[in-house]
C-alpha positions in Angstrom: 20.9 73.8 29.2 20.7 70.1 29.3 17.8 68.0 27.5 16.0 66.2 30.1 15.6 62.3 28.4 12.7 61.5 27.0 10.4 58.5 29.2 10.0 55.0 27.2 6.2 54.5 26.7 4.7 52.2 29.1 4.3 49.5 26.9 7.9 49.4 25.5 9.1 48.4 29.1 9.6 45.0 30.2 7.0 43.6 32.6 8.1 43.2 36.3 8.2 40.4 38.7 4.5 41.2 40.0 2.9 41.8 36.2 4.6 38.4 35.2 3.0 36.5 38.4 -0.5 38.0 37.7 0.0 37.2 34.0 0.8 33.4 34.7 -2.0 33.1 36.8 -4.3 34.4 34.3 -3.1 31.8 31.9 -2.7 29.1 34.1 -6.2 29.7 35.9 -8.4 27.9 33.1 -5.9 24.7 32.5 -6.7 24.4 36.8 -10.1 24.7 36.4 -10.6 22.1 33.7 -8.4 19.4 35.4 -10.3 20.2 38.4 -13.3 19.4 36.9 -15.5 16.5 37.9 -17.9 14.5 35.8 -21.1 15.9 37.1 -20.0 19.7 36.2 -20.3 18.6 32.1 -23.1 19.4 30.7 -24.6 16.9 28.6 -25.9 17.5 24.9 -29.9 17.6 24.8 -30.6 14.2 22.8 -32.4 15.0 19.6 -36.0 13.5 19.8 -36.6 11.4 16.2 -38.8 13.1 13.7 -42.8 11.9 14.3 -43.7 10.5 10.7 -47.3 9.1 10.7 -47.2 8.3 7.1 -44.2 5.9 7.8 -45.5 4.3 10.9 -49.3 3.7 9.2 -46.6 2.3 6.2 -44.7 0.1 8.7 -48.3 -1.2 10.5 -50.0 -2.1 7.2 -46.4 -4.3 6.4 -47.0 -5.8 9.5 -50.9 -6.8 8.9 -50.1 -8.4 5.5 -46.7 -10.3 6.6 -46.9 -13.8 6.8 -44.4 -14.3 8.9 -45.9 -12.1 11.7 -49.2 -14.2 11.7 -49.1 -17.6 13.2 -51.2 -20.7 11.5 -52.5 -24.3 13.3 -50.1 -25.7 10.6 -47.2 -23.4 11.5 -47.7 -24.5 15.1 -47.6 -28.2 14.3 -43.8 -27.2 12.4 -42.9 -25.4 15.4 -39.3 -26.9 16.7 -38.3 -24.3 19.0 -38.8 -21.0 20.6 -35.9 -18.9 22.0 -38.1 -15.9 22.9 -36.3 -13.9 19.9 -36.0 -16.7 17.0 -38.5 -19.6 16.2 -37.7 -22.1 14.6 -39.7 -24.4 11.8 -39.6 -27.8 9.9 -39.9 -26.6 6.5 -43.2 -27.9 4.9 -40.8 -27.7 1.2 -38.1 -30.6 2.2 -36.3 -30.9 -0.6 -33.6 -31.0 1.5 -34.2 -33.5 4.3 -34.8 -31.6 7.4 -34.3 -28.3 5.9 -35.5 -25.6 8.6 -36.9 -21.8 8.7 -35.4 -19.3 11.7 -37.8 -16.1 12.0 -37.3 -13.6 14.0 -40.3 -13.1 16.5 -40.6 -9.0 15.8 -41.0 -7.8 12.4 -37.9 -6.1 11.1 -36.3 -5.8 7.3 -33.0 -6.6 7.6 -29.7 -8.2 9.6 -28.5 -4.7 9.8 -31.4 -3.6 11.9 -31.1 -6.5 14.4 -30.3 -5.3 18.0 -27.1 -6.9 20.1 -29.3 -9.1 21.6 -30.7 -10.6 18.8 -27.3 -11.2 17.4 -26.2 -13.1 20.0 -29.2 -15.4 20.2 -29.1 -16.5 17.1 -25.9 -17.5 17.2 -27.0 -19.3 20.0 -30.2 -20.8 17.4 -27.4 -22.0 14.5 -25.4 -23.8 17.2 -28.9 -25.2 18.6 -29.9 -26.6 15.4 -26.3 -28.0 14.2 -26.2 -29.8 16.7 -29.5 -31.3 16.7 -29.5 -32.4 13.0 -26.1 -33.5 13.6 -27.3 -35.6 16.2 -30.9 -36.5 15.1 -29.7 -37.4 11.2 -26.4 -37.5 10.8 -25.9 -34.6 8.7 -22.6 -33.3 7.7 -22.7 -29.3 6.7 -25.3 -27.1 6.4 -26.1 -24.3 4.0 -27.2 -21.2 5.5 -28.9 -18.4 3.5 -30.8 -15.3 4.0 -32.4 -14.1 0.8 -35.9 -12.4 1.3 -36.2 -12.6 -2.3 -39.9 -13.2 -2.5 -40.8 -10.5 -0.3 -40.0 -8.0 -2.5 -42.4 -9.2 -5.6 -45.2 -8.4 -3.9 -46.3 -4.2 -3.9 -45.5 -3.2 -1.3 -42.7 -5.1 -0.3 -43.1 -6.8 3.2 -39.5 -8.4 3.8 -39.6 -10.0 7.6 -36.1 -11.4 8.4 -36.0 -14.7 8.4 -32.6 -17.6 7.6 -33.2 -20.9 5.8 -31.0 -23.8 6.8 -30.6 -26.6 4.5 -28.6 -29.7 6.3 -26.5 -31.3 3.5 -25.6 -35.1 4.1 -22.6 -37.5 2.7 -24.1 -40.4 2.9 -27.5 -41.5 2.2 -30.4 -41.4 5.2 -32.6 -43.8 6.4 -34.9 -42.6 8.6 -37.4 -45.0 9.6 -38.0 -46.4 6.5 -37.3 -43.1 4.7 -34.4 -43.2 2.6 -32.9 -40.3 1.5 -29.9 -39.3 -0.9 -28.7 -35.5 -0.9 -27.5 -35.9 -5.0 -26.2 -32.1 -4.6 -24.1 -33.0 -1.6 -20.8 -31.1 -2.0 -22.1 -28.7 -4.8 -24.6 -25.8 -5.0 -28.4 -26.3 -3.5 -31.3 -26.4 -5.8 -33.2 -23.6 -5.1 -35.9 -24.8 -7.6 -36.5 -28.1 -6.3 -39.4 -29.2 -4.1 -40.9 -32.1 -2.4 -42.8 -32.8 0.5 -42.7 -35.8 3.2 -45.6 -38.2 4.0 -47.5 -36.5 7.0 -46.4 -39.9 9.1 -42.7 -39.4 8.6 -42.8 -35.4 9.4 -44.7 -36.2 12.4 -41.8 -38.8 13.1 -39.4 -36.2 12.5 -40.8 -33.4 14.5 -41.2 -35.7 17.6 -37.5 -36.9 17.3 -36.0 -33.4 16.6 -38.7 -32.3 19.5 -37.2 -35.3 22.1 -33.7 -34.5 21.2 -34.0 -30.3 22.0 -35.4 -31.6 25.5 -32.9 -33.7 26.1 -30.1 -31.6 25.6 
């Protein structure tokens, strides 16, 4: 009596021509889809809306209310240079340093990190501006550029408002109508301590000159 052999499970036998096909398919299927797909069939994320904080807003207004640099005097008018519709820009009433300027930004904001793309690139636009106008109104031959905000953080609360002082430093003495004046400091640190203030005829001068210049750049 012979033994009949015994069948090999199903799964122990290779797969045939048609399984492979049908597997390869399978596989393949996805990969065709994706490369097929357009840019209108993505789904976008939701974008997550910014937590509502009325104690930080109410914090921000009040900041705003006591900042002087968001309020605008008859005097501050008077020092007014230049508006770029981002950046003002003032005759300092301290001119310790002969023609020393103030550049504020128009919207109340802390700091440089905060400031948006376009504000960047207008006041680059601003330090060119005003180079080029002391260069060509006094003579100068640098200029010192800071932004400190010091001050604005020894009052409680704080109210910092970005703002950039601009000190033009001179080689040689000035004389401007009359007005002599000898930057001592020139080549060395600024003296943050000192002070002095121009007669009102020769700020006027100055303004109007600076002023006549801007226009007719």
């Amino acid at each position: 009596m012979h033994n009949k052999p015994i069948a090999e499970p199903p799964f122990s036998q290779p797969p045939t021509h048609g399984c492979g096909v049908i597997s390869f398919l399978i596989v393949s299927l996805p990969i065709v889809l994706l490369n097929n797909a357009t840019p209108s069939s993505t789904i976008a994320p939701t974008p997550r809306r910014k937590a509502y904080c009325p104690q930080k807003q109410n914090r921000e207004q009040s900041n705003m209310e006591s900042c002087e640099f968001c309020k605008t005097t008859e005097k501050d008018r008077q020092l007014l240079l230049f508006d770029t519709g981002l950046w003002r820009v003032f005759l300092a009433e301290n001119q310790s340093y002969f023609g020393r300027c103030i550049v504020i930004l128009n919207r109340h904001c802390d700091s440089l990190s905060e400031l948006a793309l376009s504000e960047w690139d207008n006041l680059r636009i601003v330090v060119i501006k005003v180079e080029k106008l002391f260069k060509q109104t006094l003579e100068a031959t640098m200029f010192n550029w800071t932004c400190l905000m010091n001050a604005a953080y020894q009052s409680d609360p704080p109210t910092p408002h970005l703002h950039l002082h601009c000190r033009p430093r001179f080689a040689n003495p000035v004389d401007f109508k009359g007005f002599i004046y000898e930057d001592i400091d020139f080549a060395h640190h600024y003296d943050s301590q000192r002070t002095a203030r121009l007669p009102e005829a020769t700020v006027n001068d100055l303004i109007a000159m600076l002023k006549e210049n801007i226009h007719a750049d």
